[in-house]
VOGU-3710 file (C-alpha; in Angstrom, 3 decimals, decimal comma):
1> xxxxxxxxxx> 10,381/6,734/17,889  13,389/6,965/15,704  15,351/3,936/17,391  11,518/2,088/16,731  12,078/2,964/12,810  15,555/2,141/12,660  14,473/-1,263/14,174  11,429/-1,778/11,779  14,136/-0,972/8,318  16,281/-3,009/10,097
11> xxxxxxxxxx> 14,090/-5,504/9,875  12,694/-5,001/6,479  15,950/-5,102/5,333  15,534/-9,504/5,601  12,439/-9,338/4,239  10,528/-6,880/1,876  13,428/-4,607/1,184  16,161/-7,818/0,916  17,784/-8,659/-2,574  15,540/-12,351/-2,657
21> xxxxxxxxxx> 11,797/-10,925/-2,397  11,432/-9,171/-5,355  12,713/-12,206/-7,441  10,771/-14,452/-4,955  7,294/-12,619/-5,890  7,831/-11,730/-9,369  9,396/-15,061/-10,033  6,273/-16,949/-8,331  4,243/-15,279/-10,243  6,322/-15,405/-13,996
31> xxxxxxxxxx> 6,684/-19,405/-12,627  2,490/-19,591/-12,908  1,794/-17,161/-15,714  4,313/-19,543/-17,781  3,315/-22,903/-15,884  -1,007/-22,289/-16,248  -0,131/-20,468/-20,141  -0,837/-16,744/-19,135  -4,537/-17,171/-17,490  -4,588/-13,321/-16,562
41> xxxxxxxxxx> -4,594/-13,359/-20,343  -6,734/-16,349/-21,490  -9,593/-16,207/-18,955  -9,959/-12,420/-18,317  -13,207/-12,974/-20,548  -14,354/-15,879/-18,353  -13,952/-13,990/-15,267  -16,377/-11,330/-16,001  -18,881/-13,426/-17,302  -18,745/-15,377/-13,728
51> xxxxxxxxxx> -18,485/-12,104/-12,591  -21,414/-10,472/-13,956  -23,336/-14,229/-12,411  -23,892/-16,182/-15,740  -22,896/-19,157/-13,905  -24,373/-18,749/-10,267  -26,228/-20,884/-8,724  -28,566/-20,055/-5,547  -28,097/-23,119/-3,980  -24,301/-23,711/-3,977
61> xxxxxxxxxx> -22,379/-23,646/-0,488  -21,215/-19,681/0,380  -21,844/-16,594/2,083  -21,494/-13,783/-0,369  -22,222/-13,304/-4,238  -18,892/-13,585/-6,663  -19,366/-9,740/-7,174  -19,755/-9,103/-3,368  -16,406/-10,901/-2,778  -14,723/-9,118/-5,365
71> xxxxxxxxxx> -16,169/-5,881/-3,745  -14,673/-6,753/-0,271  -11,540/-7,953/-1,206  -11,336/-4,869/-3,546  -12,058/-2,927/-0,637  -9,150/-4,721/1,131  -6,827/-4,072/-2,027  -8,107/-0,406/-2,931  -6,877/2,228/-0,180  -4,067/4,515/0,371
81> xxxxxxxxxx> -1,868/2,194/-1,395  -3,116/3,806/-4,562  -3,648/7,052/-3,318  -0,626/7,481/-0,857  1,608/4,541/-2,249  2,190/4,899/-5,854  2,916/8,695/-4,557  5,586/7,122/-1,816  6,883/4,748/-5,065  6,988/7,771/-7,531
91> xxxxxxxxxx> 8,956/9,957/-4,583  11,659/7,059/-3,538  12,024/5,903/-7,320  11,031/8,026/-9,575  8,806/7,195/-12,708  10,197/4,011/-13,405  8,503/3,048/-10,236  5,042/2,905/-11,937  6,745/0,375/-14,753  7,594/-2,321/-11,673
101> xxxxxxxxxx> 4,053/-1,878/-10,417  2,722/-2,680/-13,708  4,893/-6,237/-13,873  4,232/-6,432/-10,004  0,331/-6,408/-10,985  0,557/-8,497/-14,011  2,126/-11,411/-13,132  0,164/-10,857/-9,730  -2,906/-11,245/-11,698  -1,751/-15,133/-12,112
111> xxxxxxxxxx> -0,323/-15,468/-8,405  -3,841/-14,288/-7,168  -5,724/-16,805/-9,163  -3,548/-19,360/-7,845  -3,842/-18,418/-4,468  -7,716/-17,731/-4,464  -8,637/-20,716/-6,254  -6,500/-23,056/-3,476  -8,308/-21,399/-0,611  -11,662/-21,973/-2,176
121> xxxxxxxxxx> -10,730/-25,313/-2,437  -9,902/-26,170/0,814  -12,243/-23,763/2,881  -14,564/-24,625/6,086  -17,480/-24,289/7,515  -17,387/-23,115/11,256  -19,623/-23,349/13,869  -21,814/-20,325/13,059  -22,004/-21,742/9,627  -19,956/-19,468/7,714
131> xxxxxxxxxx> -17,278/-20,408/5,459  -13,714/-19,675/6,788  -10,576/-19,836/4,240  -7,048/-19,019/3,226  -3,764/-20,052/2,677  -3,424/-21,380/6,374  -6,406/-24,308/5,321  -4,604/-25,393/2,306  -1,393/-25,262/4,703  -3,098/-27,832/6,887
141> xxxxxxxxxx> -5,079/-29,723/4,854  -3,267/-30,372/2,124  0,572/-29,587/2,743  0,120/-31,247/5,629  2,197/-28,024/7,525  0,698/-27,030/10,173  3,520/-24,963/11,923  3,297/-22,654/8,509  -0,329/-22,734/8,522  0,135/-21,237/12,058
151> xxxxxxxxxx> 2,924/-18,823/10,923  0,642/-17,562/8,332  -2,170/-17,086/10,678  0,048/-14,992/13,141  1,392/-13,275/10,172  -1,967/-12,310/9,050  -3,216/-11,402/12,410  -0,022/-8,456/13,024  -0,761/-7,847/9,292  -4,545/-7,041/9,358
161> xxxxxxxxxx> -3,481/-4,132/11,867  0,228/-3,316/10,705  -0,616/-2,910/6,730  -4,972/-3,531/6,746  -5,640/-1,111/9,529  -2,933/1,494/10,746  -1,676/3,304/7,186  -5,134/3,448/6,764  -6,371/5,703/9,590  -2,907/7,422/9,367
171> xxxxxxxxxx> -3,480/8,585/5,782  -7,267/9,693/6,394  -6,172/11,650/9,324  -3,640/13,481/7,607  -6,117/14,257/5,016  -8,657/15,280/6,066  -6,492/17,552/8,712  -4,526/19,269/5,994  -8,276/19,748/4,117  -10,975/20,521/6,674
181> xxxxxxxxxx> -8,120/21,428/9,764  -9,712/18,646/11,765  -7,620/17,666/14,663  -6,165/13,851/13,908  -7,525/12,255/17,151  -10,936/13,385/16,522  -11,023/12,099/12,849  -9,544/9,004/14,604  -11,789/8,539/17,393  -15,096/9,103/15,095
191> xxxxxxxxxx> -14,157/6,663/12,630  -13,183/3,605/15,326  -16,524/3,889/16,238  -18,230/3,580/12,789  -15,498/0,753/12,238  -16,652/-1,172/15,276  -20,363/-0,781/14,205  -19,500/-2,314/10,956  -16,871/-5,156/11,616  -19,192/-6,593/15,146
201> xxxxxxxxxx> -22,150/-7,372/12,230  -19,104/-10,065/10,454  -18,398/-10,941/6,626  -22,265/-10,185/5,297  -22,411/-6,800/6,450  -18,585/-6,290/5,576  -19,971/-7,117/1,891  -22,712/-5,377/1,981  -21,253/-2,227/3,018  -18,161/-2,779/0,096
211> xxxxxxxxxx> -20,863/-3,473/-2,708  -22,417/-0,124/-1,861  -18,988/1,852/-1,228  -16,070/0,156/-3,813  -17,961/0,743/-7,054  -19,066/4,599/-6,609  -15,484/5,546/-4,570  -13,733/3,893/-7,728  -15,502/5,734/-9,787  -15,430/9,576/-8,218
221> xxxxxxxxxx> -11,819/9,204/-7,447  -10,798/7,968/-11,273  -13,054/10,642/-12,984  -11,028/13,536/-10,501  -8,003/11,752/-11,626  -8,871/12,325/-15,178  -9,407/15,619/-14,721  -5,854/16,106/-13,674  -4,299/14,366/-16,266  -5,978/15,580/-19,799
231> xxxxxxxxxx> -5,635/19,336/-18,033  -1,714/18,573/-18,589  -2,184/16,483/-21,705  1,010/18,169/-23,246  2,803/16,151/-20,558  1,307/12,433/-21,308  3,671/11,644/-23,250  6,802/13,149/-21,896  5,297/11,106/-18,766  5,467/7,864/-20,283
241> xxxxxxxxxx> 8,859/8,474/-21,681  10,036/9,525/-18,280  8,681/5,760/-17,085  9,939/3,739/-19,933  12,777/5,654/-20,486  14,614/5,075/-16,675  13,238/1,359/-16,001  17,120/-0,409/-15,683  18,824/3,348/-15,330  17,423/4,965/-12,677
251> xxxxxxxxxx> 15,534/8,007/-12,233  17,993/11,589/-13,066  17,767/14,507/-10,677  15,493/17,313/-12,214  13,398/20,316/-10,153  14,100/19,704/-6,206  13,544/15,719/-6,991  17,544/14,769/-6,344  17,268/11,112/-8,513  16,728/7,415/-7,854
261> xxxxxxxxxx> 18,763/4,218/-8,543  17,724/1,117/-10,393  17,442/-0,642/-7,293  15,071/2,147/-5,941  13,093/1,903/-8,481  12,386/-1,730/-8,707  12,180/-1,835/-4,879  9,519/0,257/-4,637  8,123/-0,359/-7,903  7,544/-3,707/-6,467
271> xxxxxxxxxx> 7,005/-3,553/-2,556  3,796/-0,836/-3,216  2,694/-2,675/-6,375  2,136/-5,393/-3,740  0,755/-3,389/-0,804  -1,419/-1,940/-2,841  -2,720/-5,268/-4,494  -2,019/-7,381/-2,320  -1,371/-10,390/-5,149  0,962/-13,094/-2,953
281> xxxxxxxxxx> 0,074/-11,688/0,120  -2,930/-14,313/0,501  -5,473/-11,643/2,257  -7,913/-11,328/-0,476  -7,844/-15,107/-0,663  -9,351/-14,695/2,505  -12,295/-12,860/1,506  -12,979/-14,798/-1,754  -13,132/-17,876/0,592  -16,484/-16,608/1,462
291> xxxxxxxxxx> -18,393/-16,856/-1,831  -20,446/-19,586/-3,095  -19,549/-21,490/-5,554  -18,758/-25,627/-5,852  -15,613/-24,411/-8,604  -12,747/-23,029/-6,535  -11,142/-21,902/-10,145  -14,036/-19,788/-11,072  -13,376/-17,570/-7,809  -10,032/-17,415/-8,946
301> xxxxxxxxxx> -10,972/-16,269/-12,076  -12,772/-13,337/-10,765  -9,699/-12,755/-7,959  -7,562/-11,998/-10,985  -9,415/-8,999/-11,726  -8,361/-7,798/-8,876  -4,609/-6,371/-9,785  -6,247/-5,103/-13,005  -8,482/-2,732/-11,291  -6,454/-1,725/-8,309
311> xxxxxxxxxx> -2,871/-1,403/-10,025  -2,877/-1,363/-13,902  -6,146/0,978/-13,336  -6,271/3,259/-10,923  -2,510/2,819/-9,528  -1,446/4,172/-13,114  -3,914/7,044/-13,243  -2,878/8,302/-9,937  0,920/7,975/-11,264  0,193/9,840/-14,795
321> xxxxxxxxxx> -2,054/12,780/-12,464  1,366/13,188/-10,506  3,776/12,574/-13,185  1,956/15,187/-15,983  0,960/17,773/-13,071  4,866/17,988/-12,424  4,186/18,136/-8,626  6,624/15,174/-7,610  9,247/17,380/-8,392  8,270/20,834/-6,888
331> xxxxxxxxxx> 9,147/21,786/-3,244  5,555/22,940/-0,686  5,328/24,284/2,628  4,720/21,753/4,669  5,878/20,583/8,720  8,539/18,313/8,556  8,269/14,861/10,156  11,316/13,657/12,468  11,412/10,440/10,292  12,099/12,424/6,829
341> xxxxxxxxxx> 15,006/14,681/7,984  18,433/14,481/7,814  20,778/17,326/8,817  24,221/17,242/6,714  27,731/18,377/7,369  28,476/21,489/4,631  26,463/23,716/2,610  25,202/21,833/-0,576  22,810/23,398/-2,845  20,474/21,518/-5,326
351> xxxxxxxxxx> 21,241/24,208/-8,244  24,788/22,856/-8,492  25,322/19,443/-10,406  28,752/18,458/-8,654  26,348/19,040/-5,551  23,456/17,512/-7,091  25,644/14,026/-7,751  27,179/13,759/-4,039  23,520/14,301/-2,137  22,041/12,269/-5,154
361> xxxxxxxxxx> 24,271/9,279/-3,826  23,467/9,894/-0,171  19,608/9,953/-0,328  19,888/7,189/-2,402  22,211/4,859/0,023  25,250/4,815/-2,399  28,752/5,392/-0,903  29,190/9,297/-0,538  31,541/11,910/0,817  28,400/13,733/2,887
371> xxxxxxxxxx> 28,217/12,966/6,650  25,774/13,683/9,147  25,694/16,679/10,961  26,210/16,713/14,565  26,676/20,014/16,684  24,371/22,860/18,067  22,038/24,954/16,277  21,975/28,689/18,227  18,564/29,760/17,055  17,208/33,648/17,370
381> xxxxxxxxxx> 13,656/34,265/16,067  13,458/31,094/14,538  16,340/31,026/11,812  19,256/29,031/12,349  22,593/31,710/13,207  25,339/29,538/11,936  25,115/27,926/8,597  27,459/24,921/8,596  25,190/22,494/7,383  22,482/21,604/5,028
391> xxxxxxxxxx> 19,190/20,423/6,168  17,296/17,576/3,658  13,897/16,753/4,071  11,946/13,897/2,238  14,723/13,103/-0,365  15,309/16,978/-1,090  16,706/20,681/0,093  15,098/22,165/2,755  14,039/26,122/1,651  12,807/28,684/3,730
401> xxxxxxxxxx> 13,230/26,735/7,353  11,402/28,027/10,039  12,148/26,912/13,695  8,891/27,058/16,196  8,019/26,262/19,747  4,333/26,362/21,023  3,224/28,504/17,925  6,027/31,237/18,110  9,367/31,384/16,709  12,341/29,658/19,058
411> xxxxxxxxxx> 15,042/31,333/20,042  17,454/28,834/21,901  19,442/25,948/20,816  18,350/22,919/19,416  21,348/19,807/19,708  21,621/17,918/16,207  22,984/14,147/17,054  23,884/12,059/13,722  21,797/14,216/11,709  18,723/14,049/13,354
421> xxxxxxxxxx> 17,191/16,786/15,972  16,866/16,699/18,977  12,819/14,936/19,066  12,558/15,994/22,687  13,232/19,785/21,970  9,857/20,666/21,195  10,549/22,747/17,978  8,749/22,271/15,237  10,483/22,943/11,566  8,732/23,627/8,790
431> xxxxxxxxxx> 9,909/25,184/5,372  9,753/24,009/1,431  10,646/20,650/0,603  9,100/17,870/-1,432  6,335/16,171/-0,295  5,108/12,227/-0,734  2,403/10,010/-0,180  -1,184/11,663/0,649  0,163/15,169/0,187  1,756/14,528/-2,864
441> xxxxxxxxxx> -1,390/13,471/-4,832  -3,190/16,160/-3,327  -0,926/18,636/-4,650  -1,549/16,998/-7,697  -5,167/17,188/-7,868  -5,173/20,676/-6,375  -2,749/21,796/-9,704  -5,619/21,477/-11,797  -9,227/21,748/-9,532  -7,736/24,134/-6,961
451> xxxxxxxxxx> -9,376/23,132/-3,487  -11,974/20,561/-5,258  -8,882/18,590/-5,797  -8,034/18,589/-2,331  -11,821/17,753/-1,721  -12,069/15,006/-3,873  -8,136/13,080/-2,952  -9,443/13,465/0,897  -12,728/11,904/0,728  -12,016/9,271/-1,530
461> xxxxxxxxxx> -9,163/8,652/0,704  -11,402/8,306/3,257  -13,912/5,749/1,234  -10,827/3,680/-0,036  -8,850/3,267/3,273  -11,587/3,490/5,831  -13,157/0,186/3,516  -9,925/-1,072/3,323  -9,820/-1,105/7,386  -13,185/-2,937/7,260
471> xxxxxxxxxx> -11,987/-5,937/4,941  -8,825/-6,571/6,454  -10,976/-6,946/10,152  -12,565/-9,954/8,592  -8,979/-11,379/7,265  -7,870/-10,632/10,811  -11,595/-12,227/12,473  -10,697/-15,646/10,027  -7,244/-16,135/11,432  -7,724/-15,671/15,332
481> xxxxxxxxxx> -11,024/-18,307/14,478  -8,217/-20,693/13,007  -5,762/-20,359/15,468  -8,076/-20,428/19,108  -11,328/-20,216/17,943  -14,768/-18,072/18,483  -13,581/-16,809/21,790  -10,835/-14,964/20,432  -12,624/-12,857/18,188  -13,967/-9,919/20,757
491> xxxxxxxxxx> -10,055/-9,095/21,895  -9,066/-9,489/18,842  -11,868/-6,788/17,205  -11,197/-4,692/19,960  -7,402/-4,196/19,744  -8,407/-3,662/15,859  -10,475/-0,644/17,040  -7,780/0,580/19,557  -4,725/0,403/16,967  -6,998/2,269/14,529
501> xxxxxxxxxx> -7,558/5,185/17,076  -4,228/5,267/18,026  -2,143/4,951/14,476  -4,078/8,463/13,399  -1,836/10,486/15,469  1,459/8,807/14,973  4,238/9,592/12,443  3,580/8,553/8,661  6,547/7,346/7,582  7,429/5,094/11,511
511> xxxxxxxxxx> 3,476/3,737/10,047  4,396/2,841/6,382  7,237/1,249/7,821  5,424/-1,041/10,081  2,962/-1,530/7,072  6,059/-2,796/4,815  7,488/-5,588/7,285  3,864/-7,089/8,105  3,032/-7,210/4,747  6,071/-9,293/3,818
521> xxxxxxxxxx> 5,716/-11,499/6,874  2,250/-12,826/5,386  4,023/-13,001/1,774  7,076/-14,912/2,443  5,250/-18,342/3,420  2,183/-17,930/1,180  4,150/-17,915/-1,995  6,305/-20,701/-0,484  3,160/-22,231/0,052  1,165/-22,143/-3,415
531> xxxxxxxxxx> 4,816/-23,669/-5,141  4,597/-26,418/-3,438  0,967/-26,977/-4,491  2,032/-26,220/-8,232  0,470/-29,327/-9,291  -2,589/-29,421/-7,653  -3,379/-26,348/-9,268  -2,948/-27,547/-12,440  -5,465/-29,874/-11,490  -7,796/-28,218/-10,369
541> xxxxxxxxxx> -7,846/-25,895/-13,328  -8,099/-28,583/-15,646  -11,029/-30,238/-13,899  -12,811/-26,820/-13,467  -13,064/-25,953/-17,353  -13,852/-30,313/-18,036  -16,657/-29,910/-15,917  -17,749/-26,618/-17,700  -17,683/-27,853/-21,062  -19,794/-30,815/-20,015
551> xxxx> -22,398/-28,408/-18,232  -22,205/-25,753/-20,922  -21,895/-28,100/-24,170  -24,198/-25,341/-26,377
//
């Protein structure tokens, strides 16, 4: 498992973690915002007046209302990425983090109205009548690029189950384990078979199901949120001054939190700003492909809503409940996973500043004098007997370690290699350490409503992600159509279902890892895509509102 992750941020060094995406997706989307005069601005008003149906007509060519594809591409875009991912983006980079999701979601606003709007446009109907869109039709149909239609289609395909499907199940699992102590495979195994029920009935019952679920999840998760923050209101604004206040320094060491670079920060600022709405991906373009309408723009119009709710709303009340509770800085007992450890040569202690600067730099991937450990730990009753080393676990100093082998203390010894244990040993270490993602904005939510918290983060988790898992069947459904048709659909839904069993008993961070390449594989050649088709956009935007001034005249 750990060569597997060293391969996947291998790979996500080229793409989602490499120098050019970050200026490739916020520069798309500055490129429109400046190129179609700030629409996320100018037609916010327009898009919830189509929104709320003003405009609808019964008879137009579509399977879903405006507000049911909002719903289930909301439900695609709303999951752990703003439960679990602002709290990974908050851990790796600190509070300027939140900032780079904020520009991630506002010039996303624009890149998603592009995007939606060109899928509308060139949609099809299939066989069984239903309309079938996304970037791959106006790859083929208008660019004329069918190998990067058929890239996209692939890329969407590994995507639906690397980013749609697998964090999701992961997350819930871990949830509702560390809640209710229910086993992960049996959380797992229950929910693939609600998710086949649901995804076998196809895009109307997908919608159906989202209408019912997005609106009242939204809702009980944001009011717990709230809770959370105005119970620490003295820390509001020392929270925003923390996020404003590091944007182009990076994030200082403080509690057992041991700092974040610039770089971190606008990394992951950006790369979960994306995952968690999705804006240049071209998924939810997907979904909105599906509504009826004979104006591609005015789906795009409601599409840009999209970023608003999912990132600028409830990404940034998640951050603030974290931020003001103080959590993301405090060290809990917790098991620590393989992925997240690092043993290091020398004692180092995070009460020292010289010490605090040379681990800072380590964790952080800037040149440092600390090595990784390698040797023998001799282990009696489960402490370590020599004490040559320092153990970090998630981006902090490991307190209190406890070795354990079938649910007693180890005695033995336990072979450290390049900092990392043995992972066929057995032991299990646990101790105090930082936390991130899910348990992070439990601990959050638990500050202030004690075990409600933890009641309310798990089964909203378990609203958002396990509707999240539905949506992205149907973006995965729509590309295995494009690419070899009806008959592909069955294997297709049924190595959905098997991933999703599977992925809740494997290692978080190995899963968020596979989540971060596959979502960049889609992004890459959408975003190369909708450039290219600058000008037709343009177009079409300008035909959309002369045709609605000629309908609408009073």
């Amino acid at each position: 498992m750990d060569a597997f992750n060293d391969f996947l941020l291998a790979i996500d060094g080229y793409l989602g973690s490499a120098g050019y995406f970050p200026i490739l997706l916020l520069g798309t989307g500055l490129f429109f915002t400046i190129y179609l005069k700030f629409p996320q601005i100018r037609y916010f008003g327009q898009a919830t007046r189509i929104l709320r149906g003003k405009y609808a007509k019964d008879d137009a060519p579509g399977d879903t209302s405006h507000f049911q594809a909002l719903t289930t591409a909301l439900s695609g875009t709303v999951g752990t990425g703003n439960i679990g991912g602002v709290a990974l983006a908050l851990f790796l980079g600190g509070p300027a983090a939140l900032f780079w999701m904020w520009i991630t979601a506002f010039l996303g606003m624009t890149t998603k109205f592009v995007e939606v709007t060109l899928s509308h446009k060139y949609r099809v109907q299939t066989k069984d009548g239903t309309m079938a869109g996304g970037p791959m039709y106006y790859m083929e149909r208008k660019l004329n690029m069918k190998w990067l239609a058929v890239i996209f289609a692939v890329a969407t395909i590994v995507s639906s189950i690397g980013s749609g499907n697998m964090p999701q199940i992961n997350s819930i699992a871990a949830a509702i384990e560390t809640t209710f102590n229910i086993e992960a495979w049996i959380t797992g195994a229950v929910l693939s078979v609600i998710l086949a029920l649901v995804i076998v009935g196809g895009i109307k019952r997908i919608a159906h199901v989202a209408e019912a679920i997005v609106p009242t999840m939204a809702l009980v998760y944001v009011v717990g949120a709230l809770v959370v923050i105005f119970t620490n209101y003295q820390n509001i604004g020392p929270s925003f001054m923390a996020i404003f206040g590091d944007i182009f320094s990076g994030s200082a060491a403080v509690g057992g939190f041991l700092g974040a670079t610039f770089a971190f920060a606008l990394e992951k600022g950006v790369a979960r700003g994306l995952f968690s709405n999705e804006a240049g991906q071209g998924s939810a373009a997907i979904a909105h492909a599906s509504a009826k309408g004979n104006e591609p723009a005015s789906e795009g119009m409601v599409s840009l809503l999209e970023p608003f709710i999912d990132t600028i709303i409830i990404c940034t009340i998640t951050g603030l409940a974290i931020l003001s509770s103080g959590v993301w800085t405090q060290k809990f007992e917790n098991t620590f996973d393989q992925s997240d450890m690092i043993y290091v040569a020398g004692v180092y202690s995070d009460k020292n500043e010289g010490d605090i600067a040379k681990l800072s730099a380590y964790v952080n991937s800037v040149e440092s004098e600390v090595k990784a450990y390698s040797g023998k730990l001799i282990i009696k009753d489960g402490s370590s007997i020599n004490k040559d080393f320092t153990l970090i676990n998630a981006k902090s100093v490991a307190e209190d370690v406890v070795y354990s082998k079938d649910g007693a203390p180890f005695n033995g010894e336990l072979l450290i290699s390049e900092g990392k244990p043995d992972a066929t040993s057995g032991v299990s270490i646990t101790g105090k350490s930082l936390v991130h993602s899910v348990p992070l904005t439990i601990a959050a939510f638990s500050s202030a409503m004690g075990e409600y918290g933890e009641y309310i983060v798990a089964i909203g988790l378990l609203l958002f992600a396990f509707s999240t898992a539905i949506a992205w069947s149907y973006y995965g459904d729509r590309a295995v159509i494009y690419l070899v048709g009806e008959r592909g659909v069955l294997p297709y839904r049924l190595l959905y279902v098997g991933c999703f069993l599977t992925a809740s008993m494997v290692d978080t961070t190995v899963i968020w890892n596979v989540a971060y390449v596959t979502v960049a594989l889609m992004t890459i050649p959408n975003l190369i895509g909708i450039l290219m088709l600058h000008k037709d956009m343009k177009k079409t935007v300008n035909d959309y509102w002369e045709h609605f001034k000629k309908n609408h005249a009073d």
